[in-house]
N, C-alpha and C positions, 0 to 999 in steps of 0.2 A: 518270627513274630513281627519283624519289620515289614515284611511285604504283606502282613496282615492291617498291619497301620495304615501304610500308604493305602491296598486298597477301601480299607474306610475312606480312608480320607477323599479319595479320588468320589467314592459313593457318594458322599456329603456334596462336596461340589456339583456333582452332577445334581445332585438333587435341587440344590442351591438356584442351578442355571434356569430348571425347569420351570422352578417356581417364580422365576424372575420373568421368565417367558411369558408367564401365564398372564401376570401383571400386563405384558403389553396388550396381550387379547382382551382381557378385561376391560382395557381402559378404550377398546374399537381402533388399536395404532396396527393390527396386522398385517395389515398391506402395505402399510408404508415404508420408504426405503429407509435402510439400517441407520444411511448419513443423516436423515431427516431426526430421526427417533434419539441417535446420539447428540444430537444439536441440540434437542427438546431437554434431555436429562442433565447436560454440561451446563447449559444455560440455567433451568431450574436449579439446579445446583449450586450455584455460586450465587444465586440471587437467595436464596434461603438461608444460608450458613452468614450471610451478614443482615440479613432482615427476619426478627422473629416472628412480627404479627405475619408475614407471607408463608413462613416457615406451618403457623397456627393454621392460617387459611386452607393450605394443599394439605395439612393432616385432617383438619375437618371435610374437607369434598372426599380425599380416601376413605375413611373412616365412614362415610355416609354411602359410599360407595361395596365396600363391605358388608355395611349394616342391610343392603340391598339385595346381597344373595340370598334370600330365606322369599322372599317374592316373588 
């Protein structure tokens, strides 16, 4: 049963990683290098977690961006 676990678990992650991938293609970052892409997410990231209207702003551009695949 335990290496039935793990590998869920291991499933999920993968799945996790892909769908996070996908997010970069989405957003047109495929090309770009890894350093550049992590710079981009570290930085959004600490600027969000202490400012909410920015926090507001990049959930509304995703969220629009989303709302976009049916087009």
């Amino acid at each position: 049963m335990r290496r039935s676990t793990s590998s869920e678990a291991r499933k999920k992650d993968t799945r996790e990683k892909i769908e996070l991938g996908g997010l970069i293609v989405k957003a047109g970052l495929r090309y770009e290098k890894r350093a550049l892409l992590l710079g981009l997410l570290i930085d959004a990231g600490s600027r969000f977690r202490v400012d909410e209207p920015e926090r507001a702003r990049l959930s509304a551009i995703g969220t629009d961006a989303f709302g976009n695949d049916s087009k």
